[in-house]
N, C-alpha and C positions, 0 to 999 in steps of 0.2 A: 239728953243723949248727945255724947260727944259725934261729929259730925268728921268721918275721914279727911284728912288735909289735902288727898288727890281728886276727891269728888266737890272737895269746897271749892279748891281753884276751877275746875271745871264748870261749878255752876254759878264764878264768879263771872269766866268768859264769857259763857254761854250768858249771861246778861249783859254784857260788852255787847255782841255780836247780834244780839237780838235786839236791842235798843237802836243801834246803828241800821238797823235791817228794816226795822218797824217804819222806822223815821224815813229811810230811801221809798221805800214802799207807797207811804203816805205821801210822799212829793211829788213821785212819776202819779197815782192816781189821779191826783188836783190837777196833774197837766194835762195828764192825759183825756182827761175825763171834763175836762175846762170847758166843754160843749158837747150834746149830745152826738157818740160815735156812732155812726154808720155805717152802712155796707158800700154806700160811696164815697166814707171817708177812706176807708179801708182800699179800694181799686185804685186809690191816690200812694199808696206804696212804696212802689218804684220811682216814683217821680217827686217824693218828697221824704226825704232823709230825715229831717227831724220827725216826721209819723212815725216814721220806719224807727228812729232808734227808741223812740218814745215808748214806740209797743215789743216789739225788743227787750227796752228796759222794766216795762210793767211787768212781762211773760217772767222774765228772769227772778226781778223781785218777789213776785209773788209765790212763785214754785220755791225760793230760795228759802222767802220767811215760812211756809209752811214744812218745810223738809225739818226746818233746821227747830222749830218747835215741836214736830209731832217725833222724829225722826234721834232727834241729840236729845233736846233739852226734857221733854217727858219721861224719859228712860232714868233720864238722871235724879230730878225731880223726885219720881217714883223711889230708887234708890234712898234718896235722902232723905224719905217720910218715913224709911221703913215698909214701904209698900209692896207688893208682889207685882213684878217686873214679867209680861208676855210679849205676843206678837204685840204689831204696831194696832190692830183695831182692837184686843183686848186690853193695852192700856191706855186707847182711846175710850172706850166706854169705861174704867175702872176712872181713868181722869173727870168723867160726865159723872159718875156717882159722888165723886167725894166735891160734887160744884167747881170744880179749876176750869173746866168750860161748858157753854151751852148746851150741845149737842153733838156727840161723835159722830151722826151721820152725817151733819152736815162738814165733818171736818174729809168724810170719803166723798161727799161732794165736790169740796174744793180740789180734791186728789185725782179726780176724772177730768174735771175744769183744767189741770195744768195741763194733764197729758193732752185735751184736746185742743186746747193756746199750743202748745209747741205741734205738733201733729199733723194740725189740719190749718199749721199757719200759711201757706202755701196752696191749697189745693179749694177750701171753700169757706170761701168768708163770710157765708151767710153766719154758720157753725162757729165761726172765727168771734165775729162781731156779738153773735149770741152768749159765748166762753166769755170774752173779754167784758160782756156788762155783767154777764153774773160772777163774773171773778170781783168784779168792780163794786158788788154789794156785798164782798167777803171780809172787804179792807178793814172794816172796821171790827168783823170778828178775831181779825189775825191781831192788829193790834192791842182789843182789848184781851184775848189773851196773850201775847208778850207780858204788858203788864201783869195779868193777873200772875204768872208763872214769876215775873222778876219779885215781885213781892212776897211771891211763899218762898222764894228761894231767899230774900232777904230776911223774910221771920225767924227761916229755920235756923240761917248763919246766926244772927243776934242769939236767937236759944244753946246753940250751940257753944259760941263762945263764954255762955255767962255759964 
């Protein structure tokens, strides 16, 4: 099945921007995460700017590659399998049935975890520090789906073109 020339380019980007994302993602975690974080790492904040933008950067990264895979690139995805395109948690779990990720709840998991990294970055760092280590056991689902999504996106282009 010939493959739309405005949804190809699109989920040619959208593998540009996710690879780039995955990859930021991964580097702020290894920094960030370079030592077990605290709640007295965390009251160090204001007084230390590389924490401060490091977690900053993590908060961002992480909300950013999750947006932009559950949010862009699934829709699209969906699109170009031929699939039946709904809200965001029905083609989260349609994404879990056909194997392109582990588990759609924990993808609403990670979706509570952002809001409460940005939310509660300010007011209580127990919350904060808690967010931020279980954001920090996500990194590796976000990544390995990037991958998985860049690769069905690469099948269908090669199927398409022949």
């Amino acid at each position: 099945m010939k493959l739309d020339e405005g949804l190809r380019l699109r989920l040619q980007f959208l593998c540009r921007v996710v690879k780039k994302e995955a990859n930021y993602l991964q580097e702020t975690d290894e920094r960030l995460f370079a030592n077990v974080l605290s709640v007295s790492d965390l009251k160090r904040i204001a007084d230390d700017a590389l924490l401060a933008e490091r977690l900053d950067a993590f908060v961002s990264r992480f909300g950013r590659l999750q947006d932009t895979l559950a949010d862009k690139f699934l829709p699209a995805l969906l699109d170009a399998m031929a699939e039946t395109r709904g809200a965001a948690t029905e083609n989260l779990d349609r994404a879990e049935k056909l194997g392109w990720l582990e588990s759609a709840d924990d993808w609403l998991v990670m979706r509570k975890l952002r809001n409460q990294m940005v939310h509660e970055y300010i007011e209580d760092l127990v919350i904060l520090c808690d967010s931020l280590k279980a954001g920090h056991t996500f990194v590796k689902t976000l990544a390995k789906t990037a991958e998985q999504f860049i690769s069905l996106t690469d099948r269908r282009i090669a199927v398409s073109l022949n």
